[in-house]
N, C-alpha and C positions, 0 to 999 in steps of 0.2 A: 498577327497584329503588328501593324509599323508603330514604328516609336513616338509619329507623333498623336497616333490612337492612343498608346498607353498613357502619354502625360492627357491630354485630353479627359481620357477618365480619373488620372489618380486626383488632376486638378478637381473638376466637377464631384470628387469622394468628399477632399479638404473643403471645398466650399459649403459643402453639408453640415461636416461637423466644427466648424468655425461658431456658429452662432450657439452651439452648446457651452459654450463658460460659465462657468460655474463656482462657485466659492467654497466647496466642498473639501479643501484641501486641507490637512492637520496643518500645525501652525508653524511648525518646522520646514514646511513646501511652499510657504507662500510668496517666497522671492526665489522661486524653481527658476523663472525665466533667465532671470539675473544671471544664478549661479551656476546655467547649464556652459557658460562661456567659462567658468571657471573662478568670477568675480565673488568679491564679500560683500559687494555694495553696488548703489548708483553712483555714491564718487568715485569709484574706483577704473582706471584707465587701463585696457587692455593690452592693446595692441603701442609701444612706443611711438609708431609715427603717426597714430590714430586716438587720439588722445581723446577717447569715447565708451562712457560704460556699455556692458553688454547691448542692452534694449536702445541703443544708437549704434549698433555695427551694423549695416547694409550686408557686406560679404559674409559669406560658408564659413563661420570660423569653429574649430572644435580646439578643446584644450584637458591638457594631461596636466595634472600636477604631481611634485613630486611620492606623494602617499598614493597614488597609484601604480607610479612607476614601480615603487617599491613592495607594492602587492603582486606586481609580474616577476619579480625576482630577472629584471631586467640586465644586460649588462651593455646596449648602445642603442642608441636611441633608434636603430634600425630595428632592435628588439620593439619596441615600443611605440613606432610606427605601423607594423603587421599587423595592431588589432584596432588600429583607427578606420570607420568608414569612408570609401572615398580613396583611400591609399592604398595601392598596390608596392610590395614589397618584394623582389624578382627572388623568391627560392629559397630565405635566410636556410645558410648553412652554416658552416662555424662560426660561431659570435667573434666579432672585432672583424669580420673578410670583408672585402670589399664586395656591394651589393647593385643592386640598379633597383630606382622605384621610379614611381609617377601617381600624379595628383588629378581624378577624372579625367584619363588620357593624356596627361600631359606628360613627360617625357622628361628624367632629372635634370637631366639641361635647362628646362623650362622654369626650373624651380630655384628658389634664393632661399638656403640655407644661411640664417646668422645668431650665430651667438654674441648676447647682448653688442647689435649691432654691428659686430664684424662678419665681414663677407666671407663664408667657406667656402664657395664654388672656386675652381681653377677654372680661368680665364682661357687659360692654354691648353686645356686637356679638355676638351668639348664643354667646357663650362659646368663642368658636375663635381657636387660637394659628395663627402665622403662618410655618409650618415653611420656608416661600419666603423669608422675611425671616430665617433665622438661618444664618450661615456656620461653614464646619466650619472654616478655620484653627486656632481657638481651642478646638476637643475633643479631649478624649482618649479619650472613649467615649462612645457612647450603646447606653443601656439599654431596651430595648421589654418592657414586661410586656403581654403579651395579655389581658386579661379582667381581673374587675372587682376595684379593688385598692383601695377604700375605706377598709376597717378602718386603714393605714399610713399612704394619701395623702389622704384626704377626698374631693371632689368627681370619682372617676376611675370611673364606671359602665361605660366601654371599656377601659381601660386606660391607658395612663404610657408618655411615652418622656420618658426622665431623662435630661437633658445635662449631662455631668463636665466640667468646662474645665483645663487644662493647668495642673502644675504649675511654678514654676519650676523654671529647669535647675540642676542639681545640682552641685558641684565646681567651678563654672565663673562668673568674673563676667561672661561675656557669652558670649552665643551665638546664634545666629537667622536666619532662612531668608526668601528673597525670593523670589517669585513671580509671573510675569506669563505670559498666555495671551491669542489673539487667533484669533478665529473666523466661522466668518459672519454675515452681516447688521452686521459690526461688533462681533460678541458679546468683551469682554475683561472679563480679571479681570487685576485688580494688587492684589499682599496682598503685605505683609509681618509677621514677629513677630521681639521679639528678646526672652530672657532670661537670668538668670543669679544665683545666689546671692550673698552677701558677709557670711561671717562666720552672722549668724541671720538675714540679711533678704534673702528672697528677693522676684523682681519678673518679671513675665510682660506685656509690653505687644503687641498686633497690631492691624492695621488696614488696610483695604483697600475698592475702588471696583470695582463687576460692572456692567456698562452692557451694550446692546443698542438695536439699531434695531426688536428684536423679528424674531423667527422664521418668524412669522406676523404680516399684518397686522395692526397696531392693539393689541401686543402685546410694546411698548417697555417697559425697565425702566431707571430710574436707582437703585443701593442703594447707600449708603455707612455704614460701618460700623467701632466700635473699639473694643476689649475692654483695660482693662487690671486687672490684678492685684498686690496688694502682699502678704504673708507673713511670719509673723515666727515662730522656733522656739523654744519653751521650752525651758530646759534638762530641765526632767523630762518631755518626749515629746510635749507640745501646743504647738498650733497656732492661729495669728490669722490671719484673712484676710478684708482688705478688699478689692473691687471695684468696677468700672466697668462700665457694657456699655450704648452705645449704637448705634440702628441708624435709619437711615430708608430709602426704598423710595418709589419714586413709578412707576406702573406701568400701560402700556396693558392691559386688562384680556379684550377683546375685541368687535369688532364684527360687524353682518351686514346686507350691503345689502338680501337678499331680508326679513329683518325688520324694517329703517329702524330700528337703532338701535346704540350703541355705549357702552361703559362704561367707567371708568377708575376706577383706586382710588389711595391712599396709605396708608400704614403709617410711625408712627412709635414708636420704643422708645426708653426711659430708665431702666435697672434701677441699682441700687447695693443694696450688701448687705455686711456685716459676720460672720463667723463665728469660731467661738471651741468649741477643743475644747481641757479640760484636766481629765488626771488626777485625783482625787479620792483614789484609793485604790487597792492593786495591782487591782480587780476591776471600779471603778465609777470611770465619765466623764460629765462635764458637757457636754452640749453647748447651744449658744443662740447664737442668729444673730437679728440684726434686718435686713428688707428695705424699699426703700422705691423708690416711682419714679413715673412718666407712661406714660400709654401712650394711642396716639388714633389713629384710622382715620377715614379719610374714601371714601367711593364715590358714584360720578357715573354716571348713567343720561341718553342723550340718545333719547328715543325718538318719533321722526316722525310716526308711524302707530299712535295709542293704544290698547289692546285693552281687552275688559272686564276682564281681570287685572293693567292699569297703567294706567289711564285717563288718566294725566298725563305731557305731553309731555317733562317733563326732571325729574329731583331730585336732591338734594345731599344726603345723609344724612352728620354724621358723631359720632363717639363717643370723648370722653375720660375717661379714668380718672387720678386721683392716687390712691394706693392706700400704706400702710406696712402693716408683718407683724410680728409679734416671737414667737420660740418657745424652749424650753425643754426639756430633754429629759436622762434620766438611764439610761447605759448600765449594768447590771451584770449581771454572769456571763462567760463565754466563749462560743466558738462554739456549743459540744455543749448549755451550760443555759443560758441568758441570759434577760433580762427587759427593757423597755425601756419607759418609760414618761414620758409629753411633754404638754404644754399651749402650744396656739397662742391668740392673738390677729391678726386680722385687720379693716383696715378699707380699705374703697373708697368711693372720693365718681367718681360715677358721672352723666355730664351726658350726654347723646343730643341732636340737636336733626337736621330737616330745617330748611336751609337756605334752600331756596326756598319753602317756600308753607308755613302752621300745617295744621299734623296735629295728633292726640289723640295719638300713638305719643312726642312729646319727655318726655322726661324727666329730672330734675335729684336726686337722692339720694342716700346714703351708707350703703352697706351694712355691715355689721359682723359678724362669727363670732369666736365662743368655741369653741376646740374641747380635747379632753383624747383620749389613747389610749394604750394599754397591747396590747404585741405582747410573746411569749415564744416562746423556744426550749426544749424537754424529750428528750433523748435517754437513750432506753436500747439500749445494744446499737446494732443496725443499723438499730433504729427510731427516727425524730424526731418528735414532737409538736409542730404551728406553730400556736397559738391567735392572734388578737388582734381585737381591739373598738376602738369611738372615737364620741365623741359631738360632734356640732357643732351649736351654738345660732346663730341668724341672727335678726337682727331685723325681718326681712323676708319669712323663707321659713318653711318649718316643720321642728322640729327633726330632724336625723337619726342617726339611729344604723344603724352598720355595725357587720359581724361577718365572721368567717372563723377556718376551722379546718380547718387540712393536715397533709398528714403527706407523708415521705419515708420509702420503703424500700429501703436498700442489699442489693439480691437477692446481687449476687456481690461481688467486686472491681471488676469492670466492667460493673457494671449495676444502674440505678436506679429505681425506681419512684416516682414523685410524683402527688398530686391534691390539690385540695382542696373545699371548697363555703364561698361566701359572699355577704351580701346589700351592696350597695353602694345607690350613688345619684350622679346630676350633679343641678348647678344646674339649675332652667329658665330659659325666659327671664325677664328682670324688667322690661320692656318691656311695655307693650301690642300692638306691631305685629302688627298680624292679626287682634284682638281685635275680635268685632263691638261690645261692649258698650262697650270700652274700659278693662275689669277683665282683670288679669292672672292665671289661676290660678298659687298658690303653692303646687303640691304637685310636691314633688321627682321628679324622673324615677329609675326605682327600675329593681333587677336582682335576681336570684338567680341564680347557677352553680355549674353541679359542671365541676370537670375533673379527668382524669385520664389519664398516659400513663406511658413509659415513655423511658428513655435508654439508650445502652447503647455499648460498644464490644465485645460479642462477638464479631458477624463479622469475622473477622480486615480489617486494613485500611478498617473503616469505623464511622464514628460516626451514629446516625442517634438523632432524637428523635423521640416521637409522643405529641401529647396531642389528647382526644376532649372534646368541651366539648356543656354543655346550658344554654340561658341561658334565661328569662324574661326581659322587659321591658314596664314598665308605665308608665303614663302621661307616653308619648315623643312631645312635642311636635313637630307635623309642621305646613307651611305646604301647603294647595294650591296648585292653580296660581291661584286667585283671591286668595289670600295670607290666607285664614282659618286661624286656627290650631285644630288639632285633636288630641286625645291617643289616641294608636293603642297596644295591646298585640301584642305578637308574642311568635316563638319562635322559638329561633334553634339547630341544634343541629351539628354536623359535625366534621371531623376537622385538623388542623394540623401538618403533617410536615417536619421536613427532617433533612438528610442533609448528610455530606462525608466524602471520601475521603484515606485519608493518599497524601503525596505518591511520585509515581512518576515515575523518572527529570524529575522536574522540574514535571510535572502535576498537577492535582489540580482533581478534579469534587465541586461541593455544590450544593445546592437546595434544593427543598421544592414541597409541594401542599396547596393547602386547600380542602377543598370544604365548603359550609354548604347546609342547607335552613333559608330564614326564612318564615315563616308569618308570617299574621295570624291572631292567638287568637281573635279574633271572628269570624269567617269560616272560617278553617282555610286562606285563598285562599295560593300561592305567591305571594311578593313578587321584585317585581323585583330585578336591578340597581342602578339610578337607588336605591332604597331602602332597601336591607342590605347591597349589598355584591356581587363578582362571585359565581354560586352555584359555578364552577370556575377556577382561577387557581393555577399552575406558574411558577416562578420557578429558575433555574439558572443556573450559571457554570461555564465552565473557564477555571482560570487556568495559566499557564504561570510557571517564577521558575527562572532559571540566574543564580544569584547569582556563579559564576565569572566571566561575562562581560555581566554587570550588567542583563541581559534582565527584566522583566517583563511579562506579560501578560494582560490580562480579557475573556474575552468573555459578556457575560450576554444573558439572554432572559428575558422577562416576559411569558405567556402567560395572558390575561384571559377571562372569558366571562362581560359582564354580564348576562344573559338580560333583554335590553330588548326591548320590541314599539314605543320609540318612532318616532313618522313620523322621516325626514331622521337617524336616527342607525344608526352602524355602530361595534358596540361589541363585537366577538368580532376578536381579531387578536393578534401576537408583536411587539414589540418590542427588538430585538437592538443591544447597541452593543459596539462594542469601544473599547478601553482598553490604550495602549503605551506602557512606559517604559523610558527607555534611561538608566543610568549610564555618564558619558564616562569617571572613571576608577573601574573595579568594588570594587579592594581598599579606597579612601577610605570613610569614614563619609561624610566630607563631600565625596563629587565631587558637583560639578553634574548636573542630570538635564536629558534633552530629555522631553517627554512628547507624543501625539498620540492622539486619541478620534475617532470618527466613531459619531454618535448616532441609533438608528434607520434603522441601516445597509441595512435591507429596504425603505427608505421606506415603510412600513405605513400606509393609510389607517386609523384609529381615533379614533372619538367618538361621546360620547352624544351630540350636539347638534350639525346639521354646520356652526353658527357656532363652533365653540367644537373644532377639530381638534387632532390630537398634531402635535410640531412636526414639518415630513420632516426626509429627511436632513440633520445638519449637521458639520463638521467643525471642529477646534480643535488648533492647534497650542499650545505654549507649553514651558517651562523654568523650574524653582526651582536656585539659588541659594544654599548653606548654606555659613555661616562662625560 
């Protein structure tokens, strides 16, 4: 069956069970649609640069809050991406390591990691944010848009996962939770936060140390890390907020005897950012934030045995960025009409240098974008109109202009129809590395998608999403294994599902499936794995939660199929962990918890590379703390 018989039938399945809506739902499921985004309401705004309750987002958005994160006994947000559908997570092995993922084949590069609006990707390190290096302590959600979200975010040709950070506690001049966990190989986490308001100023501080002897050999992590936040409330409804966020990470990476070599990286982060949201008038907001910070990565290759694709026995490669932001942005209308329309400024000063020996690949430069973009909301009736556009000027690259234009349809009470189509684009690299010539093409890696699916809670007892996506991609920079760089087009097209059950006697089952067929447009050849993505991958959970006697429980499974043909790799296999937490006193807000995890509970052999395995089985005890 080709892939586009399979959307053809699953579409033709959803058009069936469409006209079943039904009103059958207990009275706690009846704003199921709303709250599958994550939301408490229709006023409530999801996405920052989309300033539209759930049943008005167009795009694939899925969201975690933080009571769930915290049912994974999570410890970075790469933890807590592996069980999202749609996202492929390359292998987590020790918590805090540096990881590779992708969003429906798209490639981390492709992806715009931000915490509350600051940019995590390195500009200068193939443009990839460092989802291993960032800890969930300090979120309240994250937000995954699947597919290409340009016209809002700028540089997002995969998609956005958007990191919300906690606010301070409310009512309360102090409050805050401690937590420590210890596991094998030495593996502990110790974190604390504590907050509370006083009067209009509010303060949110955490911070915390994840260490390891590594899971696998040669596969040690030191990360330490501290997030604080200050806030101050106007009397007429807005809001100031400055922050802190810093992180570093020094990290065995991996090695392999049969290959005679081994690698080790570091990752250092320094964000600060100011934000400022006030009233104008009952209909129209100011908002404008300036960000600023450091950001530098270093990786170490020691390799014995030179091949024709590394001819050199050792390199030090590493890359810092100083980088400031400032933006501007003016809300008006409400949910149902609204308008919203912003101007960024951006500049990076961008150094690369190899350490051990002169290459052509060092570089020293300061990159700069102009950007302006205009998004709207238009509803009539049960229909929303979602237009919006955005242009970015680079003094480096060449200009880009993004567009998109969705709609939402509310078919019942309980059930939604969304899609949309739009052209985006990422960075490339601005680097020569790979480059025979030593010239860097500056033409932006480019998309076009349609999607389209369907939400719903008509069958009684269940909520299930399904969106169908068709992507083009053009000139998507790829290294061989000889490290030439070359610009490939493909096609990427398949289905994205998931699903959850309302609770029973205590229970409750959710998931999802995603299957894609990627091609090369120039060939028509199926692509592997290792280069779009897995072509089948299943992801599920049953949790358990007897809140009378303070029980919860997770047990998820992550079933992959990269369809790799590479020699030494075994990339078809389930990953299962469970997840137990015990309150000592149930009725408390604040009794203490014991918690316990066992990860990769099958011990599953799984990898593309058999230097580069998933971690086996590991266990972890620990206990938080709240006063």
């Amino acid at each position: 069956m080709t892939a586009k018989q399979f959307i053809t039938i699953l579409l033709a399945s959803l058009m069936v069970l469409s006209p079943m809506a039904v009103t059958q739902l207990r009275a706690e499921d009846t704003d199921e649609v709303t709250r599958s985004l994550g939301l408490s309401g229709e006023d409530v705004a999801a996405v920052p640069h989309s300033p539209r309750p759930a049943s008005l987002i167009a795009e694939n958005v899925t969201v975690i809050d933080a009571d769930e994160i915290a049912r994974l006994n999570a410890h970075t947000v790469a933890d807590v991406l592996q069980t999202v559908p749609g996202v492929q997570v390359d292998l987590l092995q020790t918590p805090g390591n540096i990881v590779l993922y992708d969003i429906l084949g798209s490639t981390n590069r492709h992806i715009l990691v931000q915490i509350d609006g600051v940019p995590q990707n390195f500009v200068s390190s193939d443009n990839i944010a460092h989802i291993g290096s960032i800890p969930v302590q300090m979120i309240e959600r994250i937000e995954i848009i699947k597919g290409a979200a340009s016209a809002a975010w700028g540089s997002a040709l995969g998609g956005v996962i958007n990191i919300v950070t906690k606010l301070p506690a409310q009512e309360t001049p102090a409050t805050g939770i401690a937590s420590a966990s210890i596991g094998s190989d030495a593996t502990s986490d110790l974190r604390a936060e504590v907050s509370g308001t006083v009067d209009q100023f509010g303060y949110y501080l955490t911070g915390g140390k994840l260490f390891s002897d590594g899971l696998i050999p040669r596969n040690d992590v030191d990360f330490n890390h501290g997030f604080g936040k200050l806030s101050y409330d106007f009397l007429n409804g807005g809001r100031a907020v400055l922050a802190v966020d810093a992180r570093d990470t020094d990290a065995g990476i991996s090695e392999s005897s049969r290959y005679n070599f081994w690698e080790t990286g570091m990752v250092r982060y320094l964000n600060g950012y100011l934000s400022v949201q006030y009233p104008l008038a009952e209909r129209l907001t100011l908002e404008a934030n300036a960000r600023g910070g450091r950001r530098r990565t270093e990786h170490m290759i020691g390799n014995l045995v030179p091949s024709p694709g590394w001819p050199n026995p050792f390199s030090h490669a590493m890359a810092r960025e100083v980088y400031q932001g400032y933006e501007a942005a003016l809300n008006w209308g409400d949910a149902s009409r609204g308008l919203k329309a912003g101007a960024e400024y951006e500049q990076t000063g961008v150094v690369q240098r190899e350490l051990l020996r002169e290459t052509p690949y060092d570089i020293d430069t300061t990159l700069t974008r102009y950007s302006a973009y205009l998004n709207g909301t238009y509803t009539i009736g049960r229909l929303s109109v979602l237009p919006g556009a955005r242009f970015d000027r680079f003094n480096l690259l060449d200009d880009a202009r993004s567009g998109t234009l969705g709609a939402t349809y509310r078919l019942t009470d309980n059930t939604l129809l969304r899609g949309y189509a739009a052209y985006g684009y990422s960075m490339p690299l601005i680097s020569s590395y790979g480059s025979p010539d030593g010239q860097v093409p500056h033409k932006l890696q480019q998309i076009r998608t349609v999607q389209a699916g369907i939400e719903s809670t008509a069958i009684p007892y269940l909520w299930f999403k399904v969106m169908l996506f068709d992507n083009e991609v053009w000139n998507i920079q790829t290294l061989d294994r000889y490290n030439v760089l070359h610009l490939d087009e493909q096609s990427r097209e398949g289905v994205d599902m998931e699903w959850r059950t309302s609770s029973l006697h205590g229970f409750m089952l959710s998931g999802g499936y995603t299957f894609m067929d990627a091609r090369d447009k120039k060939t028509g050849k199926q692509l592997s794995g290792g280069e779009s993505g897995p072509r089948h991958a299943v992801k599920g959970a049953l949790t358990y939660q007897n809140e009378e006697i303070g029980l919860t429980s997770v047990l998820t499974g992550n079933y992959s199929d990269w369809n790799l043909t590479t020699v030494g790799a075994d990339s078809t296999g389930m990953l299962v962990d469970l997840h137990v937490t015990q309150k000592l006193a149930p009725s408390s807000d604040r009794s203490p918890e014991l918690f316990f995890s066992v990860r990769n509970l099958l011990d599953t052999k799984l990898y593309q590379y058999d230097f580069r395995p998933a971690a086996p089985r590991w266990f972890e005890f620990g206990g938080r703390l709240r006063f």
